[in-house]
ZAMARGU-4260 file (C-alpha; in steps of 0.2 Angstrom, whole numbers, plus 5000, padded with zeros to 4 digits):
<rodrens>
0) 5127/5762/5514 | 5118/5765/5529 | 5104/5756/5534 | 5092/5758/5547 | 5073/5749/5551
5) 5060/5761/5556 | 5060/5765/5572 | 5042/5767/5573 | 5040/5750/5567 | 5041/5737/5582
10) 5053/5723/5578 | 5048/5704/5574 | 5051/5695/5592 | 5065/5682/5587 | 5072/5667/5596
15) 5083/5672/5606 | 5097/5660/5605 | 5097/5666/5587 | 5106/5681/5581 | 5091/5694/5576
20) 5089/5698/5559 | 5083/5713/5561 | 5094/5720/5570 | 5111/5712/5562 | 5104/5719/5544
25) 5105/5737/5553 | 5119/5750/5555 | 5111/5759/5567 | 5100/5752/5582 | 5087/5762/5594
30) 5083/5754/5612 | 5066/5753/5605 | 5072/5737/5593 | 5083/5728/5605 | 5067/5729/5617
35) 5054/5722/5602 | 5068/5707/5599 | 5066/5700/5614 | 5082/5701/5620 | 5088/5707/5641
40) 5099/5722/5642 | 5111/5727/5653 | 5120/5745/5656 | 5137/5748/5659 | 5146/5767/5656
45) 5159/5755/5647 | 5162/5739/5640 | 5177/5732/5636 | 5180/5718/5622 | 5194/5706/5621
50) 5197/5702/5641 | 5216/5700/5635 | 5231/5709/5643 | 5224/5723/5633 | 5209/5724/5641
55) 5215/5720/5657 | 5229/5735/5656 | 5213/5745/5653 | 5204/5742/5665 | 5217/5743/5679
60) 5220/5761/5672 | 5203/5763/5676 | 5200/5756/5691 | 5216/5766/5698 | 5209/5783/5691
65) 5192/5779/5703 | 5179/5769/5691 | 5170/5755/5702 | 5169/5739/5695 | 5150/5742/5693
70) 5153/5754/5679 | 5164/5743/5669 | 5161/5726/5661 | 5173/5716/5653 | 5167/5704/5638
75) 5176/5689/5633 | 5181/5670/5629 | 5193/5670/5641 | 5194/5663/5659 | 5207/5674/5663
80) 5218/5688/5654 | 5232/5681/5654 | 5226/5664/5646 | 5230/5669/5628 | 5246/5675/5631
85) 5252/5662/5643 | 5248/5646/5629 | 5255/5657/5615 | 5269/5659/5626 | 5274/5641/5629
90) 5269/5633/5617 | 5281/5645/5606 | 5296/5636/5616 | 5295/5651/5632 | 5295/5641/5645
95) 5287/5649/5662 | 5305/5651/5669 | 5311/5656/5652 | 5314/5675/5649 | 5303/5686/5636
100) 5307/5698/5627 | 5301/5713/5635 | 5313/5727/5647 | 5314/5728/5666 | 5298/5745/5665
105) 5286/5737/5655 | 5276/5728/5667 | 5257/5728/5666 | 5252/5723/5682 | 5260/5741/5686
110) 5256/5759/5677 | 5269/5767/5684 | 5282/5754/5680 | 5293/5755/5698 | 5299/5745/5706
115) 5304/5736/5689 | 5304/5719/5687 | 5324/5720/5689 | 5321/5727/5705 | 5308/5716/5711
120) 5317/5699/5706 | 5334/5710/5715 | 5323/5708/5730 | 5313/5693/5730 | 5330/5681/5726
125) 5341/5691/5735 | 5353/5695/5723 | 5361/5711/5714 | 5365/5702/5698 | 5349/5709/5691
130) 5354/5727/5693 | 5370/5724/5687 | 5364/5718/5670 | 5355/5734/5670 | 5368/5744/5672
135) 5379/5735/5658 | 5367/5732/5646 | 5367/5731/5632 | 5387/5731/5629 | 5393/5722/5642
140) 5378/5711/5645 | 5362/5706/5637 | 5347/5717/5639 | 5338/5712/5656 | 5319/5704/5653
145) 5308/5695/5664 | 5304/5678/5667 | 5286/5675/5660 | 5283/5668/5677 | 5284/5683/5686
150) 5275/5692/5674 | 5261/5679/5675 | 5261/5680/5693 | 5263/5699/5695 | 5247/5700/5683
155) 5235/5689/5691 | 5241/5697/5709 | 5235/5715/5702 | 5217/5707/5694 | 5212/5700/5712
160) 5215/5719/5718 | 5208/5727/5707 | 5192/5713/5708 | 5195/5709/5689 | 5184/5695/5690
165) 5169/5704/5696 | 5167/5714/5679 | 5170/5698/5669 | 5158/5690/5658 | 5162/5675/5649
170) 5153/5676/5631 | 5158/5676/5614 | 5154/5694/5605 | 5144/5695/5590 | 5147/5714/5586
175) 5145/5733/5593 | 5131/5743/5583 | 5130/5761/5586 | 5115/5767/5596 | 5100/5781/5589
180) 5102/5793/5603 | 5122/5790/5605 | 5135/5776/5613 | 5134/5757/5607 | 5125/5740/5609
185) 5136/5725/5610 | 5127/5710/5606 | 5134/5694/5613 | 5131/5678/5623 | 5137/5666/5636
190) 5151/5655/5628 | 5149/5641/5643 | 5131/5635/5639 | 5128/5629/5623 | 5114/5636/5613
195) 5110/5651/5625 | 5100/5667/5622 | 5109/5682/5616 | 5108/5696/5626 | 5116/5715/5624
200) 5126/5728/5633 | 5118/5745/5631 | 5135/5756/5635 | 5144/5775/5633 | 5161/5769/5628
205) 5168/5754/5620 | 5185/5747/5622 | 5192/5736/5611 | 5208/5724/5613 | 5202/5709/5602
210) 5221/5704/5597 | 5226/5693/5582 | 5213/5685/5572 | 5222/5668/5570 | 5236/5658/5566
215) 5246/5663/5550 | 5250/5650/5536 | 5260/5657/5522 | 5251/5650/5505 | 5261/5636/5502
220) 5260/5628/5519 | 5240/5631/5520 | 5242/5621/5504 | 5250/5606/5511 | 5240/5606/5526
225) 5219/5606/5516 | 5227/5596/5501 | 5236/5582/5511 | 5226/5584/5526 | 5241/5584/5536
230) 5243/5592/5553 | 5259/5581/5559 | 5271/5587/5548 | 5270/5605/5545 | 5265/5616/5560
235) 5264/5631/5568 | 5276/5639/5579 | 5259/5644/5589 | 5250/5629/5589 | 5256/5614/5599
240) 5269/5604/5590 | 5278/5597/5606 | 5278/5579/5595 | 5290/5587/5583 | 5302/5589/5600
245) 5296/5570/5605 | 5300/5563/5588 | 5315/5568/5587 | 5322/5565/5604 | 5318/5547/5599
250) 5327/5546/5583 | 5332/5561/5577 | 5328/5569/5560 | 5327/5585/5548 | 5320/5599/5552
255) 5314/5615/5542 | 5310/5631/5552 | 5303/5646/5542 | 5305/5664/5548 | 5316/5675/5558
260) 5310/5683/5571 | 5310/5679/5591 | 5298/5663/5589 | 5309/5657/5576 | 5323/5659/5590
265) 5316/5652/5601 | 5311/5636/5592 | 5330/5635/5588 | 5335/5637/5606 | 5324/5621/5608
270) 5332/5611/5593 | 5349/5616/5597 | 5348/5609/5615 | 5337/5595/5611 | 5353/5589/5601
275) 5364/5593/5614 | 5355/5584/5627 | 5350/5569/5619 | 5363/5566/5605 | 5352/5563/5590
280) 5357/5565/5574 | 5345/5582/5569 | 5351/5593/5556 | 5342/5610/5556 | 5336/5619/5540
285) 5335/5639/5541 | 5324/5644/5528 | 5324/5665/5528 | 5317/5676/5511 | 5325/5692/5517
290) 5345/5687/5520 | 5357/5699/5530 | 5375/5699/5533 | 5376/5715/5540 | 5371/5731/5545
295) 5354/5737/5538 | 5343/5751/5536 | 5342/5768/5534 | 5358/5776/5540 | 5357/5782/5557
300) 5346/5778/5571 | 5338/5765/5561 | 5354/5752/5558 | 5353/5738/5563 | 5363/5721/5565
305) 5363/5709/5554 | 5372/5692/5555 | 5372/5677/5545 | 5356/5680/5540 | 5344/5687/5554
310) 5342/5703/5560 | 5344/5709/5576 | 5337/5724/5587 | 5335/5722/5607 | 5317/5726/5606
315) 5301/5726/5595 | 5307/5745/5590 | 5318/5758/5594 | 5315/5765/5613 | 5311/5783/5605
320) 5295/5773/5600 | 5287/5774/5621 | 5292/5791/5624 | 5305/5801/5615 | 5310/5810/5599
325) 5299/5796/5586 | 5283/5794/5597 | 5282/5815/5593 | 5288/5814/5575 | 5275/5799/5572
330) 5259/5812/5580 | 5264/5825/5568 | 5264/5815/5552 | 5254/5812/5540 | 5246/5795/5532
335) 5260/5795/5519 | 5275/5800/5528 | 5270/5788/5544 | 5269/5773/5532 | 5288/5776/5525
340) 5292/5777/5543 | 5284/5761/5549 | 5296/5754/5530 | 5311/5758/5540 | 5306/5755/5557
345) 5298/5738/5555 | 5303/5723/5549 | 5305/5703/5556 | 5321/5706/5569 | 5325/5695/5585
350) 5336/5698/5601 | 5352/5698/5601 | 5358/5684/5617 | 5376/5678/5621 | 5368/5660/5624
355) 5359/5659/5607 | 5374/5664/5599 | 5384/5651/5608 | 5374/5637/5600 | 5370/5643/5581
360) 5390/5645/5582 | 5391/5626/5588 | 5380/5620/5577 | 5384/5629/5561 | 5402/5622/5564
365) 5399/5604/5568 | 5389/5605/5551 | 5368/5601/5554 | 5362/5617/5554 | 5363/5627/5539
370) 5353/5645/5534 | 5346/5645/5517 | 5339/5661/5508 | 5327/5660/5493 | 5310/5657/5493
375) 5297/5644/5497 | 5289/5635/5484 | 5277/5621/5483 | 5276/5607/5496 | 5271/5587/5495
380) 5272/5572/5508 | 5284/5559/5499 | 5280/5544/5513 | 5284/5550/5530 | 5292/5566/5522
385) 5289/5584/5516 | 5299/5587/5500 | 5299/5604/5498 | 5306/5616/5483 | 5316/5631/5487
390) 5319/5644/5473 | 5337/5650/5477 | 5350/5662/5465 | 5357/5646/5458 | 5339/5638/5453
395) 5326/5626/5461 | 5332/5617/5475 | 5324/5601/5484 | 5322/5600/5501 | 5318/5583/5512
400) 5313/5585/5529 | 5304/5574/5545 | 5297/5592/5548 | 5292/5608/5544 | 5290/5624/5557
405) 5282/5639/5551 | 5287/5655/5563 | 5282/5667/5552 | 5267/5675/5565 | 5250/5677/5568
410) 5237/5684/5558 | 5232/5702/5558 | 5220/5703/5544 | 5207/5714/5555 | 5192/5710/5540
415) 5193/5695/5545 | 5189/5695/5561 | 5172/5695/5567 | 5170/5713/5578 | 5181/5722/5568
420) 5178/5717/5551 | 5161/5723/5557 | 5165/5736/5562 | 5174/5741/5548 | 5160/5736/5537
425) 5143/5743/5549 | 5152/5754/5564 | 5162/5768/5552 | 5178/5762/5554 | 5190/5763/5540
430) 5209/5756/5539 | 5225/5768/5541 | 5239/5763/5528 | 5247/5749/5533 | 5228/5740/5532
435) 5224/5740/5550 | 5210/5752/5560 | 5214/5770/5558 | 5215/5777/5577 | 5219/5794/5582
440) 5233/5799/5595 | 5218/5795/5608 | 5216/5777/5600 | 5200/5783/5597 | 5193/5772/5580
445) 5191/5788/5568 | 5173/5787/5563 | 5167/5778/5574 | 5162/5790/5587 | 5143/5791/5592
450) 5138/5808/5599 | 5145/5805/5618 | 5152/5790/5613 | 5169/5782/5607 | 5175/5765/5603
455) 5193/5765/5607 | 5207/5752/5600 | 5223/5746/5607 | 5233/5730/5602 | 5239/5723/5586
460) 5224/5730/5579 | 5228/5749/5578 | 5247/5746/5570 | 5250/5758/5558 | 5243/5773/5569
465) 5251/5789/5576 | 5260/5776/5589 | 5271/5762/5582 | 5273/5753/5599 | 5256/5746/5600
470) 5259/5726/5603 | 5270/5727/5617 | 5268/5728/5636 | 5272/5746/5638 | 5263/5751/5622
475) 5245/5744/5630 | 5252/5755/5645 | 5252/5769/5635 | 5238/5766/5624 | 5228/5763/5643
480) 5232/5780/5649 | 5228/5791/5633 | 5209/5782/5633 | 5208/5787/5654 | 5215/5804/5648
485) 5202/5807/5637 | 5188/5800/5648 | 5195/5812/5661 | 5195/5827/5646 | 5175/5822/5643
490) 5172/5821/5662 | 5169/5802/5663 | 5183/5800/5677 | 5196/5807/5689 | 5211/5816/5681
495) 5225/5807/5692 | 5238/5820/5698 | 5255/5819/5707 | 5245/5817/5723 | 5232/5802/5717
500) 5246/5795/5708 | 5257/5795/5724 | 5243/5788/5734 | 5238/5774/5722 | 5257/5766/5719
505) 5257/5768/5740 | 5240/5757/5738 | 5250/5745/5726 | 5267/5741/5734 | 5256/5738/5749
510) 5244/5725/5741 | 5228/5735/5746 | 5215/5730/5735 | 5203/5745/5726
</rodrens>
């Protein structure tokens, strides 16, 4: 229900480094009551939450379609947008010379995606070999991607010109009410000082790129972890675990690793070459609920390869997704029929590399690692060691292991993060099918709108939308330029055409700041 304090009713001055009352048990706020709660006010045509790649993608598409960093604040934890990215990044086994998994186009730093990061690193190193991997992929060679270096660097080159830094504001945000009158108040405060006063951004538009909520545990290892109180022995793929690596460089051990997609590769990659390096006696686990040997999924486009137990696909989905035949299909559908698509489309999968292949091959036949399909049951520290059931086809089965390495992802549960669960809650979001927040082909959150006003969504957030694609490089891309084209539609900022376009990537490749 609704609710909404008089607005002829002045509001009871609070402290202001306490979150108001009044104002967090309404659904609706008028200038009027920020004013009565004591709290400064700042304008800004837009704001934008998260200060992620997300919301920096954002904001570049804005700055290059002529908005001035006075009309555009960014709200965020972060010192810098790539910082979450980066640490969930390495410590998930990607070195910063270490490949990702994203093509040559899909470069964020770079809306009209040439020259490619194929192109540039052509260039820089003087060598062809990257556009020769382009030209044979992926049958003769492996699908070119990027070293997270370069996509680091190229990222921080285009937020000093675009003067990223002076629309930042480091705070942690509370929520975004809607506004009497139309638009939104975000209510927030400074993250570096302890104890400081709220404040809130009275704005138009609100952008929102707030990412995962967490870390995900799957139930048993959550378990383990609050009723042994044990953080050594079962970790996270995203959280640092680097003493797992040092451990068993020093003495070698048993290793369990859950899940199967590119993290899960990735820590495998590390385990494999640990051994191979350093000659200690580790013996790998592979612990996977879904098990394929072959080619899956609907027949047609949607096969995919499966061997020994993974799946494989190149990339998060099929290419279609960014800008051919499915990206339309997916606009047209509705709730029901998108979700059935998202069954066939989706899944767990990882990439497909010649040199990953090479060591699971070594060490499947030299005999310490071993892929095991069934499903995870409880979980208890015996000494030094997690002794863990398995319920396999044959029966129970008990595993012993120095080590247990949870790859299965991050959590998405919107409700259970702060702003959106808010939102969800006070703001008139609701969630689309697959749980997530229902967005339009805009990315507009449906229901959410406030007379001139939108609160716009991209990220991991907004899967299960009109567009698939929405956690990837290229999807914030495109998720970017549908918000500036509907700002552009509702007069808020410059249509770019061929000529505009043409003279900002002239501005780019030269390094000219805006």
């Amino acid at each position: 229900m609704t609710t909404l304090i008089d607005v002829q009713r002045p509001v009871e001055r609070t402290d202001p480094t306490e979150s108001p009352p009044a104002l967090m048990n309404a659904d609706w706020w008028t200038d009027r009551m920020v004013m009565d709660s004591g709290l400064s006010m700042t304008d800004r045509p837009i704001v934008s939450v998260g200060g992620g790649i997300g919301s920096f993608v954002t904001v570049d598409y804005l700055r290059i379609a002529g908005l001035p960093p006075s009309e555009i604040r960014v709200l965020s934890n972060l010192s810098h947008p790539w910082q979450t990215y980066e640490h969930l990044a390495t410590v998930s086994q990607i070195a910063l010379d270490d490949r990702i998994r994203s093509d040559a186009a899909s470069r964020p730093d770079n809306i009209w995606g040439f020259p490619s990061y194929a192109v540039s690193e052509a260039l820089r190193e003087r060598t062809p070999m990257p556009l020769l991997q382009i030209l044979l992929e992926p049958v003769f060679a492996d699908f070119y991607t990027p070293r997270l270096r370069d996509v680091l660097d190229s990222i921080a080159r285009e937020a000093r010109r675009i003067r990223y830094w002076d629309m930042l504001e480091q705070c942690d945000v509370e929520c975004v009410r809607r506004r009497i009158g139309g638009g939104y108040f975000v209510l927030y405060r400074d993250r570096r000082v302890p104890g400081s006063a709220y404040r809130v951004a009275r704005c138009r538009d609100v952008h929102l790129a707030v990412g995962y909520t967490g870390l995900n545990f799957l139930p048993e290892l959550r378990e383990f972890r609050e009723s042994e109180n044990d953080f050594h022995h079962v970790v996270n793929a995203y959280e640092d675990h680097e003493h797992v690596y040092q451990a068993l460089r020093r003495r070698g051990g048993t290793v369990i690793v859950r899940g199967g997609g590119i993290v899960a590769s990735r820590v495998l990659e590390r385990l494999i070459r640990e051994r191979l390096d350093h000659g200690m006696p580790t013996r790998i686990v592979h612990v996977l609920r879904t098990y394929f040997s072959g080619a899956h999924g609907r027949q047609g486009w949607a096969r995919r390869r499966g061997h020994h137990g993974t799946a494989y696909q190149g990339f998060n989905y099929p290419k279609s997704v960014w800008g051919g035949q499915l990206k339309a299909q997916m606009r047209r559908l509705d709730d029901d029929a998108r979700r059935r698509v998202y069954e066939d489309i989706g899944g767990t999968t990882t990439a497909w590399r010649r040199e990953w292949q090479r060591q699971l091959t070594i060490a499947r036949e030299q005999g310490w690692y071993r892929v095991l399909n069934g499903t995870p049951g409880d979980m208890r520290l015996d000494g030094d060691m997690v002794t863990a059931e398995m319920c396999v086809a044959e029966g129970t089965l008990e595993l012993r292991a120095d080590f247990v390495i949870d790859c299965t992802g991050l959590n998405a549960d919107v409700s259970e993060h702060r702003v959106l669960g808010d939102l969800l809650s006070r703001g008139g979001a609701r969630r689309n099918g697959l749980g997530r927040v229902d967005v339009d082909h805009r990315f507009a959150v449906r229901g959410a709108d406030n007379g001139m006003g939108r609160v716009y969504l991209t990220g991991a957030a907004a899967l299960g939308g009109p567009f698939p694609g929405v956690d990837t490089f290229l999807g914030l891309q495109i998720a970017a330029q549908e918000i500036v084209d509907d700002l552009a539609r509702r007069g808020h900022c410059r249509r770019m055409n061929p000529i505009s376009s043409l003279a900002g990537w002239l501005r780019w490749t030269t390094g000219r700041p805006i």
